[in-house]
C-alpha positions as CSV (number, residue, x, y, z in Angstrom):
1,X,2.3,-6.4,-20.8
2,X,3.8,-3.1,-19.9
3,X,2.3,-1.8,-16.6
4,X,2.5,2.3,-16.6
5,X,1.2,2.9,-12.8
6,X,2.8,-0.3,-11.0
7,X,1.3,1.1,-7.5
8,X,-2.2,1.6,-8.9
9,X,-1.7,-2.0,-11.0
10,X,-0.7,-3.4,-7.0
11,X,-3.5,-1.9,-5.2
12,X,-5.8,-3.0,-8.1
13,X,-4.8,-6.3,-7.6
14,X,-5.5,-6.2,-3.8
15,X,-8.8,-4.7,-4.3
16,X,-9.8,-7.2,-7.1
17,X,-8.7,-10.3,-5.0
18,X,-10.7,-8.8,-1.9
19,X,-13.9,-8.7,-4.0
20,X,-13.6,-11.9,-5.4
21,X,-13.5,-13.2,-1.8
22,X,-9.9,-14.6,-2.5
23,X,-7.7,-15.5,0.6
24,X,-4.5,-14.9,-1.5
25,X,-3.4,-12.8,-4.3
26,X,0.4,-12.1,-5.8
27,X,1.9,-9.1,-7.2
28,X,5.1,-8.8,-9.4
29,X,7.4,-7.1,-6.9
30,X,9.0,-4.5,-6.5
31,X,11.2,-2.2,-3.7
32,X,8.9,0.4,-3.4
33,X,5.6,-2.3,-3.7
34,X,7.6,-4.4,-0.8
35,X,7.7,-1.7,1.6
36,X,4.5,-0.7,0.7
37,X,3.2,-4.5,1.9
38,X,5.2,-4.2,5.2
39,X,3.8,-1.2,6.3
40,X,0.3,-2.4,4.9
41,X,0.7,-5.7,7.5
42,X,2.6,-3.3,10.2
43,X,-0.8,-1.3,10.2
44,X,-2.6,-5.0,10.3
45,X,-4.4,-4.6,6.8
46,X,-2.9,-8.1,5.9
47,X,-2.4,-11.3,7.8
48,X,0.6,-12.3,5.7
49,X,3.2,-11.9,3.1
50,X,5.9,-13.7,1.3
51,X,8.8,-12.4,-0.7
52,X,9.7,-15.3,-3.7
53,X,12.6,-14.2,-5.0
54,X,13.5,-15.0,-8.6
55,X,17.0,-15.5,-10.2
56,X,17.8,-12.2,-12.0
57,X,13.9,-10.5,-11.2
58,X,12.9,-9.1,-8.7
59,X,9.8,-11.9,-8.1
60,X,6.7,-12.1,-6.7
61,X,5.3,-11.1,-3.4
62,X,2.2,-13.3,-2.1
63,X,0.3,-11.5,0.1
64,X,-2.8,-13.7,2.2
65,X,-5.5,-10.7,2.8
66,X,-7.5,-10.6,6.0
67,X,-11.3,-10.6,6.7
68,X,-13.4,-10.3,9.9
69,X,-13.8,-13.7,11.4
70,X,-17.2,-13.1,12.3
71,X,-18.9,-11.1,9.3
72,X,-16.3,-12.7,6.7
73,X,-16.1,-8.9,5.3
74,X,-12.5,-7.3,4.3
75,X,-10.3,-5.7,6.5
76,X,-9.3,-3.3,3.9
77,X,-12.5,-0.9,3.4
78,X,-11.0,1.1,0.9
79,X,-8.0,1.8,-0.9
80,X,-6.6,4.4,-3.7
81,X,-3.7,6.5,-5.4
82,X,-3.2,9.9,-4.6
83,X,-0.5,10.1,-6.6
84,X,-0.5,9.1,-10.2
85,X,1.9,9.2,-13.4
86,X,0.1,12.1,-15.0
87,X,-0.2,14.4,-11.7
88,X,2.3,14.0,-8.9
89,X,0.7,15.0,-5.6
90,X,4.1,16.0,-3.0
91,X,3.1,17.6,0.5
92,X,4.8,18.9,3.5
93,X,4.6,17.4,6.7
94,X,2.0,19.9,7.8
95,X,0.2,19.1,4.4
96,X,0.1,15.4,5.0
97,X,-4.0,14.7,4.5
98,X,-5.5,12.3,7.7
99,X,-7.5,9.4,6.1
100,X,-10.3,9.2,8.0
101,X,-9.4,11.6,10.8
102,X,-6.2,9.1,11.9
103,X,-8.2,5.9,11.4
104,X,-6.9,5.2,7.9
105,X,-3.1,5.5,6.0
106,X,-1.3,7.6,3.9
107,X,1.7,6.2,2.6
108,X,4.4,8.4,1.1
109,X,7.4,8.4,-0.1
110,X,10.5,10.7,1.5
111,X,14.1,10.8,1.5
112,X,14.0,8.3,4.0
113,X,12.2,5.8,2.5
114,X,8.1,4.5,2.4
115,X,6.5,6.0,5.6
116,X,3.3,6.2,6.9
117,X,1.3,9.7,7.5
118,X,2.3,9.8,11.2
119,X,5.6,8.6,10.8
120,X,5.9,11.5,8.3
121,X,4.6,14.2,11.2
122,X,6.7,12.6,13.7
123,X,10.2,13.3,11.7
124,X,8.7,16.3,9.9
125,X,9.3,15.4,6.7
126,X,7.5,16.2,3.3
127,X,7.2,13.8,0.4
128,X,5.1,12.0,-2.5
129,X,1.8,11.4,-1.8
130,X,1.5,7.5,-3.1
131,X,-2.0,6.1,-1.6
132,X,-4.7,5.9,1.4
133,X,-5.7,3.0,2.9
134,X,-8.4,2.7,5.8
């Protein structure tokens, strides 16, 4: 199975897993999908995550999803690409969107690596607008 948008295939996954109530879910990994999942449990959108490394692959990364303890409802609200195969969105610092007015995430990619929105604003730098998360 060849996978064209492997961001939009991991978030899929995420969302798919959160509907279905599941407490875990795993993703073929990747570089750019592991430091997506470390700034996704930084921000406190996960509980947990596990990189299995393979011999000659890159593995899988297990990732246990968190939900309210009280209403049992997903942490994650909503989640999407910005930026996808067939139209690459790329903004400057200043043209960073704000999910949610600061509440949610952006998450893009610069010359120095996977950062989130503010991060971005902080160092002023520009990049690839990847996904929102809030």
């Amino acid at each position: 199975m060849l996978i064209t948008d492997p961001i939009g295939d991991y978030l899929t996954r995420i969302r798919n897993a959160q509907m279905a109530g599941h407490r875990m879910t795993e993703i073929p990994a990747s570089k750019m999908k592991k430091a997506i999942t470390e700034i996704l449990y930084d921000q406190g959108y996960i509980l947990k995550y596990k990189f299995a490394e393979e011999e000659g692959k890159a593995g899988i990364i297990k990732i246990a999803l968190k939900y309210d303890p009280v209403s049992k409802e997903p942490v994650i609200k909503g989640l999407g690409r910005i930026s996808k195969p067939g139209l690459r969105k790329y903004a400057k610092s200043s043209g960073i969107p704000r999910i949610i007015n600061g509440l949610g995430v952006c998450i893009v990619s610069t010359n120095k690596g996977i950062l989130t929105d503010k991060q971005c604003r902080n160092e002023n730098l520009g990049g690839e607008l990847l996904c929102y998360i809030y």
